[in-house]
MITI-962131 format. One record per residue: residue number from 1; residue in one letter; x, y, z of N, C-alpha, C, CB in turn. Coordinates in nm, 3 decimals. Glycine has a CB too. Example, Ala and Ser with C-alpha at 12.3 -4.5 7.8 and 13.67 -1.06 7.14 Angstrom:
<nodes>
k->1, r->A, neast->1.319, nnorth->-0.569, nup->0.780, caeast->1.230, canorth->-0.450, caup->0.780, ceast->1.320, cnorth->-0.330, cup->0.780, cbeast->1.131, cbnorth->-0.447, cbup->0.905;
k->2, r->S, neast->1.285, nnorth->-0.225, nup->0.708, caeast->1.367, canorth->-0.106, caup->0.714, ceast->1.290, cnorth->0.003, cup->0.787, cbeast->1.408, cbnorth->-0.060, cbup->0.572;
</nodes>
This chain:
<nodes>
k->1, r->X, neast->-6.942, nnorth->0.322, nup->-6.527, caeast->-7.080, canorth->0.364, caup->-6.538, ceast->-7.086, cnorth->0.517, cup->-6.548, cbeast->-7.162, cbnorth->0.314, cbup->-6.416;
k->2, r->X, neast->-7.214, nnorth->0.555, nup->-6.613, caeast->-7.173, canorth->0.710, caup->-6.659, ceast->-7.252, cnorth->0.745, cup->-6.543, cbeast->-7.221, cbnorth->0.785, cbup->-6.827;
k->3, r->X, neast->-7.215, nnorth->0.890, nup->-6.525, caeast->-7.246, canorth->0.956, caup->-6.405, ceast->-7.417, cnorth->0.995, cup->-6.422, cbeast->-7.136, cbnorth->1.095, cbup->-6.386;
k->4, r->X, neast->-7.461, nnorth->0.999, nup->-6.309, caeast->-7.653, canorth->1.033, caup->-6.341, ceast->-7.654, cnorth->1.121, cup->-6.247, cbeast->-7.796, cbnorth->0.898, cbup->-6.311;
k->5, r->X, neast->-7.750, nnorth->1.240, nup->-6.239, caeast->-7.725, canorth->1.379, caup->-6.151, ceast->-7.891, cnorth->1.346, cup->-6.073, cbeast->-7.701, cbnorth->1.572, cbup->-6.272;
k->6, r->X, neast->-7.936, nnorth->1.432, nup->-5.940, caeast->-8.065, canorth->1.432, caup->-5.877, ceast->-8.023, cnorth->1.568, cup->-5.833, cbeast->-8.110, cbnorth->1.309, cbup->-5.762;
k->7, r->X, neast->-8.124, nnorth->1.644, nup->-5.863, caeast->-8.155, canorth->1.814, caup->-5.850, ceast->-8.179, cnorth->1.789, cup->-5.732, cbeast->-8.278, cbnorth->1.904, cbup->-5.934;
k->8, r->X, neast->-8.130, nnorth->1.839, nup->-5.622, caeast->-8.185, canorth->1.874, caup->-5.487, ceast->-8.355, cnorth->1.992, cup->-5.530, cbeast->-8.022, cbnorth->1.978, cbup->-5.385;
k->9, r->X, neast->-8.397, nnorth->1.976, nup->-5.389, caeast->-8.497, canorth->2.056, caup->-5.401, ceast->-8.498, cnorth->2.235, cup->-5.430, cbeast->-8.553, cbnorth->2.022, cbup->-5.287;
k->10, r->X, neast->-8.392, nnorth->2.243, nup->-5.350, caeast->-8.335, canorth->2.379, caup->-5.428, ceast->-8.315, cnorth->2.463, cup->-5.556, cbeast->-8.250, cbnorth->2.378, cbup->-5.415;
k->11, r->X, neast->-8.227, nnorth->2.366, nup->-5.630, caeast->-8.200, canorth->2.357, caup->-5.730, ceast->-8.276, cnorth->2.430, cup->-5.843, cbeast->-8.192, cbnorth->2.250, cbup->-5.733;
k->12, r->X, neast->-8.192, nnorth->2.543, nup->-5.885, caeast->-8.289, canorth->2.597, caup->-6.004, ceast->-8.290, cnorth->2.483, cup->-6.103, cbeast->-8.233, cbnorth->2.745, cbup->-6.083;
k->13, r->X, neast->-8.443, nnorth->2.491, nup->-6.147, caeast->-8.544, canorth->2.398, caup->-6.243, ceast->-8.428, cnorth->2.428, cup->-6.347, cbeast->-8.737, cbnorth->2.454, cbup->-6.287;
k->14, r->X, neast->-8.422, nnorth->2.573, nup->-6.400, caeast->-8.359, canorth->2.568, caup->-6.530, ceast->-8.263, cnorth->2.495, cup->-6.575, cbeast->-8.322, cbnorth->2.661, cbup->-6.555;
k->15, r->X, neast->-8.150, nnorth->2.466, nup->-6.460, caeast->-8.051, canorth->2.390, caup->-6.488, ceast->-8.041, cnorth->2.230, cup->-6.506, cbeast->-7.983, cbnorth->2.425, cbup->-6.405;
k->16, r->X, neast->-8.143, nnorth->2.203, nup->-6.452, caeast->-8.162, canorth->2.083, caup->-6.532, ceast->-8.242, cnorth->2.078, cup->-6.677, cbeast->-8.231, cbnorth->1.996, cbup->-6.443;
k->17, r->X, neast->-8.359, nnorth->2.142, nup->-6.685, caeast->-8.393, canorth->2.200, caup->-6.812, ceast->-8.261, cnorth->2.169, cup->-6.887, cbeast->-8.436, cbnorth->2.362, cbup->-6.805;
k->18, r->X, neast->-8.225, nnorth->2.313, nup->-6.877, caeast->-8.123, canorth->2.316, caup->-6.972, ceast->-8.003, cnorth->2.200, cup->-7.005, cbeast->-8.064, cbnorth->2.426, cbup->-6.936;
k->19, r->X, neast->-7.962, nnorth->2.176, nup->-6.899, caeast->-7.919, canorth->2.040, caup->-6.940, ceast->-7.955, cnorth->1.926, cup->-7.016, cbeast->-7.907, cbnorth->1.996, cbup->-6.865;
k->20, r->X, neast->-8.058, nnorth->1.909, nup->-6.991, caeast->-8.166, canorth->1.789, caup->-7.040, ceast->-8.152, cnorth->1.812, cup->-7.205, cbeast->-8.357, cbnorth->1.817, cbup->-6.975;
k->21, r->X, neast->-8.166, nnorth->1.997, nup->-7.210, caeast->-8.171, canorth->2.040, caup->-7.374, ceast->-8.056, cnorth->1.988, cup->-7.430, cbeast->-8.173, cbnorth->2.205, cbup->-7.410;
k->22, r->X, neast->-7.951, nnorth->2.052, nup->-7.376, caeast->-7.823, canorth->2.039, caup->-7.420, ceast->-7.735, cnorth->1.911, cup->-7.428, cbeast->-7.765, cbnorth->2.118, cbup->-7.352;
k->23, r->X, neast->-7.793, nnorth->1.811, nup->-7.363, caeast->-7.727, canorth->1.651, caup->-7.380, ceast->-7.783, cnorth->1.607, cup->-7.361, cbeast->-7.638, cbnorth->1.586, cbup->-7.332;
k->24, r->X, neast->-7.936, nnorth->1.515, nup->-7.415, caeast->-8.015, canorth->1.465, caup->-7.377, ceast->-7.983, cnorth->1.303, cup->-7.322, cbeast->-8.097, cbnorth->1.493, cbup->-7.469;
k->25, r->X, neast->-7.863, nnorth->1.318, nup->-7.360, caeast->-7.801, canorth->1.111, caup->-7.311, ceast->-7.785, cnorth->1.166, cup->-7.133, cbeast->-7.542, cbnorth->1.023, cbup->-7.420;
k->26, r->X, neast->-7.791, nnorth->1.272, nup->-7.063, caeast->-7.772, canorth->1.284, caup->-6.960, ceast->-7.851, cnorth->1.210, cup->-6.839, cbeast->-7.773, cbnorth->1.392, cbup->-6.963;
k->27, r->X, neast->-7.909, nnorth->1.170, nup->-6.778, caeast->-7.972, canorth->1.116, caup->-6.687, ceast->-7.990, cnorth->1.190, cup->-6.599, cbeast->-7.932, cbnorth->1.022, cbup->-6.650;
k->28, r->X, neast->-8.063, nnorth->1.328, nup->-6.537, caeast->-8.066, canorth->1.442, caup->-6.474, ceast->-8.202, cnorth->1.402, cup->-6.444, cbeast->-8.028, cbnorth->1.577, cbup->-6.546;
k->29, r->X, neast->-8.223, nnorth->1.386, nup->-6.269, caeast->-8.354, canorth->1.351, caup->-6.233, ceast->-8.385, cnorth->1.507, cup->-6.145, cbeast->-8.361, cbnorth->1.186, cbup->-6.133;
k->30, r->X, neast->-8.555, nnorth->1.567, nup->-6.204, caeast->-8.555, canorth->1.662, caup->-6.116, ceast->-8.611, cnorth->1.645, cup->-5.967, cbeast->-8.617, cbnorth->1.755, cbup->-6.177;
k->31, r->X, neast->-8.628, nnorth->1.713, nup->-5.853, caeast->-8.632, canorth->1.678, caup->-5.700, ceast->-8.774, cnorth->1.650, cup->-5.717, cbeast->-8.585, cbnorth->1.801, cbup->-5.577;
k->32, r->X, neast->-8.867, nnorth->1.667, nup->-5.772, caeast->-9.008, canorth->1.600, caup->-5.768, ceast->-9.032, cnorth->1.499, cup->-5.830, cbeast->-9.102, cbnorth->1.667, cbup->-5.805;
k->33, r->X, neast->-8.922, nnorth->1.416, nup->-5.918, caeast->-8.902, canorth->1.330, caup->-5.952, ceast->-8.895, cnorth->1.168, cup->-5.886, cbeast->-8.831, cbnorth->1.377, cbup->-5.991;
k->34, r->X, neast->-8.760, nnorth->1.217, nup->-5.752, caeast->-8.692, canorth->1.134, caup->-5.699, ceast->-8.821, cnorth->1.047, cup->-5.593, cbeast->-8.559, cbnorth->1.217, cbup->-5.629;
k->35, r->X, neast->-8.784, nnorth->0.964, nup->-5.551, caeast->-8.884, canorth->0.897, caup->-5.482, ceast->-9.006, cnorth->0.818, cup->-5.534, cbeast->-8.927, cbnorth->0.982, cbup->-5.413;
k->36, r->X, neast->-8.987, nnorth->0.772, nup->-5.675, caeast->-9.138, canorth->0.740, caup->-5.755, ceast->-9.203, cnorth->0.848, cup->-5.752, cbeast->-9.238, cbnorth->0.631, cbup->-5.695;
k->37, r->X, neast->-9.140, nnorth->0.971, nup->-5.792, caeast->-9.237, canorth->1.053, caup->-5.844, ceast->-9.268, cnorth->1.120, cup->-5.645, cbeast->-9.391, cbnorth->0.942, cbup->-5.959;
k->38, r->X, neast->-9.306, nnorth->1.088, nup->-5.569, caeast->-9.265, canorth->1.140, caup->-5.438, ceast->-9.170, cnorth->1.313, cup->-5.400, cbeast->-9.173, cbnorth->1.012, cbup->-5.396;
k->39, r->X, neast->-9.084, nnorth->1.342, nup->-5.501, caeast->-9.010, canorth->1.432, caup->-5.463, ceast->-8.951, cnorth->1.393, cup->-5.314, cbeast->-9.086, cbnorth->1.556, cbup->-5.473;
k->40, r->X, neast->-8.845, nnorth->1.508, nup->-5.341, caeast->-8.747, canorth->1.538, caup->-5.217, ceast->-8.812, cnorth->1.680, cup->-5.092, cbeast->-8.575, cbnorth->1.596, cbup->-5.307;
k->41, r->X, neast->-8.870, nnorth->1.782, nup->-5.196, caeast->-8.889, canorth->1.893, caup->-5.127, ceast->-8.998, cnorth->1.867, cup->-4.947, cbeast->-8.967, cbnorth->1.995, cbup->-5.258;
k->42, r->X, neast->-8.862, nnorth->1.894, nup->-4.854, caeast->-8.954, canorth->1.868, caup->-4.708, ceast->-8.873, cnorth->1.788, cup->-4.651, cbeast->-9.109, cbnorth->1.798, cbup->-4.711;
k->43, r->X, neast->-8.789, nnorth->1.732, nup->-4.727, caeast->-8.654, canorth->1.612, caup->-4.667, ceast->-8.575, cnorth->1.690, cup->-4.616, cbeast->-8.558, cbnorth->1.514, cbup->-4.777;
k->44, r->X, neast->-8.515, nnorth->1.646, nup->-4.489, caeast->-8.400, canorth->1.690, caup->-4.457, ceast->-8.277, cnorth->1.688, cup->-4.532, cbeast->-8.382, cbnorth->1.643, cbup->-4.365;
k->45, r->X, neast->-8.156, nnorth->1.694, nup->-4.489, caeast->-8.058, canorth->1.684, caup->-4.590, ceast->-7.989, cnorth->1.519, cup->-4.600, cbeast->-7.943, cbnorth->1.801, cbup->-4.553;
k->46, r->X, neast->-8.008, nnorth->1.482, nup->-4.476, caeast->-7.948, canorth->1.325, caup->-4.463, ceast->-8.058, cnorth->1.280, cup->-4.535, cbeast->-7.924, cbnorth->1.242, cbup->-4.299;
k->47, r->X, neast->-8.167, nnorth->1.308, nup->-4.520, caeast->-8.257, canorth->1.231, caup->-4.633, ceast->-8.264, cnorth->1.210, cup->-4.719, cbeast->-8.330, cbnorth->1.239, cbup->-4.658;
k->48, r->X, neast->-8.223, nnorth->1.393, nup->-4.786, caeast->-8.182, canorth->1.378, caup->-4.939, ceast->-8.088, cnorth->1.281, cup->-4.972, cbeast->-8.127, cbnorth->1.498, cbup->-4.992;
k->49, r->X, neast->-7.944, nnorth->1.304, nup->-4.936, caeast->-7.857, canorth->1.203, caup->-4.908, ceast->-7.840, cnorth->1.072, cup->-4.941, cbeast->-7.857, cbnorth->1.196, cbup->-4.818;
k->50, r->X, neast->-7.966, nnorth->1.045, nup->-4.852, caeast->-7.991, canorth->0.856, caup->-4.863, ceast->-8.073, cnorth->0.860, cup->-5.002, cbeast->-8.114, cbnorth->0.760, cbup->-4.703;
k->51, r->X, neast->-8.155, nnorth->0.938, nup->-5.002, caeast->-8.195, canorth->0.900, caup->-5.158, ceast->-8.134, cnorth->0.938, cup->-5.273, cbeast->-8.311, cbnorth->0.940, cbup->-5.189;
k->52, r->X, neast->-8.049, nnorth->1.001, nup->-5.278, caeast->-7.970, canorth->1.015, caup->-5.412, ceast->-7.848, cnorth->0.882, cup->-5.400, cbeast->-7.889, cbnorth->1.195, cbup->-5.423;
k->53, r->X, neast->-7.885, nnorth->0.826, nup->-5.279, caeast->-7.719, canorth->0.734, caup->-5.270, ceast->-7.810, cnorth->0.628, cup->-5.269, cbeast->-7.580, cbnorth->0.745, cbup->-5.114;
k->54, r->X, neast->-7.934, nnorth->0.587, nup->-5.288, caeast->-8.026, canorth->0.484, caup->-5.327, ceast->-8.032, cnorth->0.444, cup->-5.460, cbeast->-8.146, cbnorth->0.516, cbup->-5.295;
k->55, r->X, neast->-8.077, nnorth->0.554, nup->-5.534, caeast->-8.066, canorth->0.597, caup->-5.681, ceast->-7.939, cnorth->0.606, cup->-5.743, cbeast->-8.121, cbnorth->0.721, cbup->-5.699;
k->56, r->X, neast->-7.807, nnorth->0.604, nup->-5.675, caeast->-7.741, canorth->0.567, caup->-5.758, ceast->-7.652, cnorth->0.735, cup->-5.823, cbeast->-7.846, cbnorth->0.473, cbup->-5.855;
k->57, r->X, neast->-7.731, nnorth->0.860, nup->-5.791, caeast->-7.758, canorth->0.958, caup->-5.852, ceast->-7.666, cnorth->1.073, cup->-5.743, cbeast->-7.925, cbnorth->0.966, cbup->-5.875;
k->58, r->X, neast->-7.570, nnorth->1.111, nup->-5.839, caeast->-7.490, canorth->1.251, caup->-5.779, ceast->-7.560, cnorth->1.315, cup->-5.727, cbeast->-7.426, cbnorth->1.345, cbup->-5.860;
k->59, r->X, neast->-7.557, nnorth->1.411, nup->-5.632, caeast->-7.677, canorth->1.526, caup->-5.548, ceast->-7.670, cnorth->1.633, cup->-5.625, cbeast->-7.645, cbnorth->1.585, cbup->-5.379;
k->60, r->X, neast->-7.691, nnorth->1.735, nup->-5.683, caeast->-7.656, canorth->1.878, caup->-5.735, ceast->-7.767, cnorth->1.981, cup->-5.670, cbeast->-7.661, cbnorth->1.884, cbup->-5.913;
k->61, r->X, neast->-7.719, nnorth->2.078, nup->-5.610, caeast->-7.768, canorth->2.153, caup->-5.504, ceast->-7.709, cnorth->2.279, cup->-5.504, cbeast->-7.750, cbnorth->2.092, cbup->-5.382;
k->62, r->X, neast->-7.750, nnorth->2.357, nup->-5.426, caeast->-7.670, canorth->2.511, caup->-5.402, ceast->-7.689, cnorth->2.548, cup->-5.273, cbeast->-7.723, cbnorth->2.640, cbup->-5.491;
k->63, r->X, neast->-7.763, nnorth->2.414, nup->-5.186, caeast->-7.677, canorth->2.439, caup->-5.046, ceast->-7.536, cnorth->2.433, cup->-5.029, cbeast->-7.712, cbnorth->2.350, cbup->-4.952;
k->64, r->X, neast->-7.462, nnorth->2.511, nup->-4.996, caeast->-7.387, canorth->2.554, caup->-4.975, ceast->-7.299, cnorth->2.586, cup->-4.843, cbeast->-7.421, cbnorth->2.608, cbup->-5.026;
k->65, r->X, neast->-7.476, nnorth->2.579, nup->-4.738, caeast->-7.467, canorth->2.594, caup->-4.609, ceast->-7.435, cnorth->2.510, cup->-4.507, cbeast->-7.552, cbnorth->2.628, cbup->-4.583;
k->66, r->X, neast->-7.559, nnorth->2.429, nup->-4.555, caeast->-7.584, canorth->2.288, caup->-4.513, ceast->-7.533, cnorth->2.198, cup->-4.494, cbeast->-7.631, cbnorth->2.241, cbup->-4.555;
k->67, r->X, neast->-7.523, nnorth->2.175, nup->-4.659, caeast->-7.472, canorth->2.062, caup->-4.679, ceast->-7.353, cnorth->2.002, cup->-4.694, cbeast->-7.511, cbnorth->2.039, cbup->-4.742;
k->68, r->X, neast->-7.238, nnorth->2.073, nup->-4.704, caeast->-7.145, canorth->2.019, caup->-4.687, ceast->-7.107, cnorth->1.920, cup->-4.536, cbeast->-7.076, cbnorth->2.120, cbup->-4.717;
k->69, r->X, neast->-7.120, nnorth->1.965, nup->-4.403, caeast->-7.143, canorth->1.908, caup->-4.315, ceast->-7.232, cnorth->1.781, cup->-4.326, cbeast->-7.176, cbnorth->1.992, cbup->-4.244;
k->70, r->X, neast->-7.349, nnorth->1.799, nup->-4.336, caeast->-7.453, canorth->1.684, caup->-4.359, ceast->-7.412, cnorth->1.590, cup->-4.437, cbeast->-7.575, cbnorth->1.721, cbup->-4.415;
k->71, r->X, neast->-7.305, nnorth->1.591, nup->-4.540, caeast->-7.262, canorth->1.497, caup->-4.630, ceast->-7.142, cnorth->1.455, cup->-4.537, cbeast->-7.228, cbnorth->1.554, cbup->-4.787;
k->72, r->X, neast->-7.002, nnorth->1.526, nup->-4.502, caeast->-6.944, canorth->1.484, caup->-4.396, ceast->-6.965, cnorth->1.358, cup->-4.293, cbeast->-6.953, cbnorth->1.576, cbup->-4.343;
k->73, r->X, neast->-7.086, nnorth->1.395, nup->-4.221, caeast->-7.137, canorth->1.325, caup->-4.151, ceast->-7.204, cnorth->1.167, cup->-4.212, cbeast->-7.219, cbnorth->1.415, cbup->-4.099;
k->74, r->X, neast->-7.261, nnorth->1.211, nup->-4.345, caeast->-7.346, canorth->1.067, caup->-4.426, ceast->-7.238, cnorth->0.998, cup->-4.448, cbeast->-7.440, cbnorth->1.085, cbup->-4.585;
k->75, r->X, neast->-7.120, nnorth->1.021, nup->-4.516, caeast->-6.989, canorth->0.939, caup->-4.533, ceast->-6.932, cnorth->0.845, cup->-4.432, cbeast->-6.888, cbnorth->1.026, cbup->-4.553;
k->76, r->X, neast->-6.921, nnorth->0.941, nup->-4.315, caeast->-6.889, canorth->0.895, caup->-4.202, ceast->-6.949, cnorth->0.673, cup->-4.196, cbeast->-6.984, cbnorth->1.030, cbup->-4.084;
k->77, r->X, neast->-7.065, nnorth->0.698, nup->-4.217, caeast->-7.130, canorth->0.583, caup->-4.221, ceast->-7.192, cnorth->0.479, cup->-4.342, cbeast->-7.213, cbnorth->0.618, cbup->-4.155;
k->78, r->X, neast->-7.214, nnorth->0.554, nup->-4.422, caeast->-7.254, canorth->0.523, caup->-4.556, ceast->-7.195, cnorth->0.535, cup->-4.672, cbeast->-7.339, cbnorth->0.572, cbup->-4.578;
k->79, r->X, neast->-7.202, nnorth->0.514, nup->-4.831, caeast->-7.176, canorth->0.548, caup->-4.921, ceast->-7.259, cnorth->0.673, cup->-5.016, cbeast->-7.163, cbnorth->0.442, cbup->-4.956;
k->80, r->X, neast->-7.199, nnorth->0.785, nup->-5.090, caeast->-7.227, canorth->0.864, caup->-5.126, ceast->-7.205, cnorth->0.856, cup->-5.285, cbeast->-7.179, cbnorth->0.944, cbup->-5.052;
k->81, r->X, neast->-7.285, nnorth->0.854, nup->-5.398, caeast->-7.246, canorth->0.879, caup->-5.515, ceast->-7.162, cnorth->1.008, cup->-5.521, cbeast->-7.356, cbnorth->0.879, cbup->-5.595;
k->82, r->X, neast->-7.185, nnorth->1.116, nup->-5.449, caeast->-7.130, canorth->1.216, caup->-5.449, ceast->-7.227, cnorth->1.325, cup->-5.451, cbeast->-7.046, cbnorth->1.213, cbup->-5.540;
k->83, r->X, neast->-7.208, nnorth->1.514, nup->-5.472, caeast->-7.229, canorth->1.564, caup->-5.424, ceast->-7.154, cnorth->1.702, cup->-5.451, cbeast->-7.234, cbnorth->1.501, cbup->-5.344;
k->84, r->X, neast->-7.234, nnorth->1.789, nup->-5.585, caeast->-7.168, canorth->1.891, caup->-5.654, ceast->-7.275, cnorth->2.000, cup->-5.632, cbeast->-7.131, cbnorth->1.854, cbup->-5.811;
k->85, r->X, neast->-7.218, nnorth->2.124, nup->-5.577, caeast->-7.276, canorth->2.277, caup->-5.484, ceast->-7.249, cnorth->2.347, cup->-5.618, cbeast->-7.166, cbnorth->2.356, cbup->-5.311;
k->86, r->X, neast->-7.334, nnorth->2.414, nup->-5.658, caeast->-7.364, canorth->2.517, caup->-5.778, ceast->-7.375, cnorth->2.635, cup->-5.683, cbeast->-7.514, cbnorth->2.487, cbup->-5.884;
k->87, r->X, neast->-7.304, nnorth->2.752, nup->-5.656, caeast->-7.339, canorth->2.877, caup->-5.632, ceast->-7.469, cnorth->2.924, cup->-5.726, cbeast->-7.214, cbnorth->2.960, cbup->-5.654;
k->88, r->X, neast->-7.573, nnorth->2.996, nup->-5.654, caeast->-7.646, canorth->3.058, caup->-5.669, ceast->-7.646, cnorth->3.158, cup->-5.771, cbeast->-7.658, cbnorth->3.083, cbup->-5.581;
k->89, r->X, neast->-7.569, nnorth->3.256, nup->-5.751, caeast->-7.524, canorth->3.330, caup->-5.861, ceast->-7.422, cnorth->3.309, cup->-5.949, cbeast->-7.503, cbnorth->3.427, cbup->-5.827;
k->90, r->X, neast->-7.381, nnorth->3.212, nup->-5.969, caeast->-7.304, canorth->3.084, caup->-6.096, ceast->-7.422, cnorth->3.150, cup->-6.254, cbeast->-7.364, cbnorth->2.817, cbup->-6.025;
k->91, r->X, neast->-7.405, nnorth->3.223, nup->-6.346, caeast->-7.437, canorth->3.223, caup->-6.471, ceast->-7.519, cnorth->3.091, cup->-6.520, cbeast->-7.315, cbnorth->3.244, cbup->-6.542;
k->92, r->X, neast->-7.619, nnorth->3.010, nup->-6.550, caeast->-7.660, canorth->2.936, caup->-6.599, ceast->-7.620, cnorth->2.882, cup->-6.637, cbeast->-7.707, cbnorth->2.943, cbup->-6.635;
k->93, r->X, neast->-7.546, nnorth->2.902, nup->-6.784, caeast->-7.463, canorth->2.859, caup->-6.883, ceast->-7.328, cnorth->2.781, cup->-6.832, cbeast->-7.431, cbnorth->2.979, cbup->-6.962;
k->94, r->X, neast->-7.354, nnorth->2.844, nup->-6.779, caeast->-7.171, canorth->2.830, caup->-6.669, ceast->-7.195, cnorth->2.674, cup->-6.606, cbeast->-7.150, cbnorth->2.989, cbup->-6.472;
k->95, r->X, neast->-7.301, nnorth->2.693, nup->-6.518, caeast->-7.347, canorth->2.556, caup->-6.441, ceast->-7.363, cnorth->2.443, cup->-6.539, cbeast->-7.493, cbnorth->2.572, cbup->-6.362;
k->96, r->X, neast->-7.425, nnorth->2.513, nup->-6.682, caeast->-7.458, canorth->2.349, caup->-6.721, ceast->-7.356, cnorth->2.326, cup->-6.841, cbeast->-7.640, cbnorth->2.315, cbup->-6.779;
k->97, r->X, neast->-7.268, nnorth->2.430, nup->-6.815, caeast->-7.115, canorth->2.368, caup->-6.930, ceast->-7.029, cnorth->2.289, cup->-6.800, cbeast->-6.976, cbnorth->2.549, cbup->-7.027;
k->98, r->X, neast->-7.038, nnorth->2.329, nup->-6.672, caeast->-6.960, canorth->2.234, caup->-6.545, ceast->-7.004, cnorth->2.088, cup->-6.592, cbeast->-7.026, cbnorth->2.271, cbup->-6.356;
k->99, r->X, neast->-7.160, nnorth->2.096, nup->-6.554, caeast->-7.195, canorth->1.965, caup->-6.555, ceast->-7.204, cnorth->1.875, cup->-6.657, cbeast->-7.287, cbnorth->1.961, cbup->-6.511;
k->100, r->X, neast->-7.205, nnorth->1.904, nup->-6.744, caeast->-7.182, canorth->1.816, caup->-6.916, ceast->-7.085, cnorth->1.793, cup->-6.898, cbeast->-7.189, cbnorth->1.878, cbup->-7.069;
k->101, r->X, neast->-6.927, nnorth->1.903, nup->-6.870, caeast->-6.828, canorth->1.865, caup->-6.886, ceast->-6.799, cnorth->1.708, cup->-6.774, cbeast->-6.749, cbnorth->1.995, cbup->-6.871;
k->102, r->X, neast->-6.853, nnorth->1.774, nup->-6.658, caeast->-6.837, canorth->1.633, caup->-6.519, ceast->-6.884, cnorth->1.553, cup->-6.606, cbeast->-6.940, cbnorth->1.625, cbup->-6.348;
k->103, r->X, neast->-7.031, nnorth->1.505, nup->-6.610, caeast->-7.069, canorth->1.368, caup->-6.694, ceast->-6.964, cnorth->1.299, cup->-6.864, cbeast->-7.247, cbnorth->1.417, cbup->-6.749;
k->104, r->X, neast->-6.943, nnorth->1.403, nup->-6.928, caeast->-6.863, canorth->1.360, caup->-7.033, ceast->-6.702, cnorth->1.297, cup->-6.984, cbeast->-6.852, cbnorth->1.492, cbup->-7.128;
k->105, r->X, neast->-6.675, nnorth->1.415, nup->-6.943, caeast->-6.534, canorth->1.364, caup->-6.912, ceast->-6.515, cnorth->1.236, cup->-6.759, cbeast->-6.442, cbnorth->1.525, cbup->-6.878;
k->106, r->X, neast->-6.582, nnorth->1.166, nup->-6.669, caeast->-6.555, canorth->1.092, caup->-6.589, ceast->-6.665, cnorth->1.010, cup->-6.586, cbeast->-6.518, cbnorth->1.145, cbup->-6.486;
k->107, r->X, neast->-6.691, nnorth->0.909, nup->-6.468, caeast->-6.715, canorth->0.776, caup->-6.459, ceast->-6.777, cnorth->0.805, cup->-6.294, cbeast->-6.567, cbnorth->0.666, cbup->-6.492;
k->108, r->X, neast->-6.902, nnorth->0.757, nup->-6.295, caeast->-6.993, canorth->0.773, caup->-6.182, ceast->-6.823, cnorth->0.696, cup->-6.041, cbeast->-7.201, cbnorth->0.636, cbup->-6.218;
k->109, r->X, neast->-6.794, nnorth->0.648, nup->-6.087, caeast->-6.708, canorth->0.546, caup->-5.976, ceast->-6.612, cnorth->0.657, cup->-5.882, cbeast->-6.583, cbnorth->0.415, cbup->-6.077;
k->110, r->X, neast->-6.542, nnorth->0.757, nup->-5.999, caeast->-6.480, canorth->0.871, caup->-5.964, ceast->-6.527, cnorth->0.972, cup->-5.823, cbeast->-6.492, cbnorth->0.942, cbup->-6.089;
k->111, r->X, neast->-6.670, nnorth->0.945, nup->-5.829, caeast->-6.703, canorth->1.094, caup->-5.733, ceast->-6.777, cnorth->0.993, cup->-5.641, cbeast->-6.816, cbnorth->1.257, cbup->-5.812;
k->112, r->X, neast->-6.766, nnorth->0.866, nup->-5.613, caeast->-6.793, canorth->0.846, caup->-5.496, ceast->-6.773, cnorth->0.867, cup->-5.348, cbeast->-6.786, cbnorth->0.786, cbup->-5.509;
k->113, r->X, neast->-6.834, nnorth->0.919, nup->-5.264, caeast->-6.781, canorth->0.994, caup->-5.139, ceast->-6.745, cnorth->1.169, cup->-5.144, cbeast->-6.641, cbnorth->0.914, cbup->-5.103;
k->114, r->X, neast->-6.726, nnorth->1.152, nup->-5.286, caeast->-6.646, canorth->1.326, caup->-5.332, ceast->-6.751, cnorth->1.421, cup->-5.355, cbeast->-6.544, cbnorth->1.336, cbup->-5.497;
k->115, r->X, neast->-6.725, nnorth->1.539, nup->-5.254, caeast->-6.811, canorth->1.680, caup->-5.257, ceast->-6.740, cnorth->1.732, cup->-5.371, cbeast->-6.806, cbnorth->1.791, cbup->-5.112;
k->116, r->X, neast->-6.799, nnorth->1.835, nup->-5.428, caeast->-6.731, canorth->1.926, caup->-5.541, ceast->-6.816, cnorth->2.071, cup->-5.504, cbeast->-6.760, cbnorth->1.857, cbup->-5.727;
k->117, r->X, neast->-6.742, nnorth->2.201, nup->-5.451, caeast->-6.790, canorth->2.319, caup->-5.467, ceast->-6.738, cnorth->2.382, cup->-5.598, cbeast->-6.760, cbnorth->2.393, cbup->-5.352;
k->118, r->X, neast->-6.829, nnorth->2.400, nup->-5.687, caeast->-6.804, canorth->2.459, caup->-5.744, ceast->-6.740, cnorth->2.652, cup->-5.754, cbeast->-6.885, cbnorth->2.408, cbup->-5.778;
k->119, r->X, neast->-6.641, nnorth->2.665, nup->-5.855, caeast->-6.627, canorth->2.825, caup->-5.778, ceast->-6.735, cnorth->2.915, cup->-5.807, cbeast->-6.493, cbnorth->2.914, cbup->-5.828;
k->120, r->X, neast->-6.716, nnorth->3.034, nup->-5.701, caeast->-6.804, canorth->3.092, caup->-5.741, ceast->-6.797, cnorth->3.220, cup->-5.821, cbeast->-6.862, cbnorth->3.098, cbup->-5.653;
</nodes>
């Protein structure tokens, strides 16, 4: 199954934008999206969590802080589609040649449970 991404609430807008431009076969849900249209923004992080691992849908975020722990802990008990940290100051371009490349080259099955920090 091909990989499908959920913008944390964080998440600069553009990068999914831009993504969306740049491969439109992508499946990139933005955080006001998730929930029937509900959004994420106001969720904790285990919350986020459970709903991207409801949906089926990788997390993409630039907590950095947070969340790595908070995912730690969700594993512990649950299943995770997974869970890829974009640095903040990551170039745009940069972020959404990572993520095309993730979705093109692998298989949603691959990053189950698996964090990915991206460098920065």
């Amino acid at each position: 199954m091909k990989v499908r991404y959920q913008a944390d609430a964080d998440l600069d807008r553009r990068i999914v934008s831009a993504v969306r431009r740049h491969e439109p076969g992508i499946d990139f849900q933005f955080a006001s999206e998730a929930r029937s249209g509900g959004g994420l923004r106001g969720l904790l992080d285990d919350q986020v969590l459970a709903v991207a691992a409801q949906e089926g849908r990788i997390l993409v975020t630039h907590d950095r802080r947070t969340m790595p722990r908070h995912f730690a802990e969700f594993i512990t008990t649950r299943v995770s589609p997974g869970v890829i940290i974009i640095p903040r100051r990551m170039p745009l371009n940069v972020a959404v040649e990572w993520l095309i490349m993730i979705w093109a080259a692998s298989e949603a099955e691959e990053w189950v449970n698996q964090i990915l920090p991206l460098p920065r």
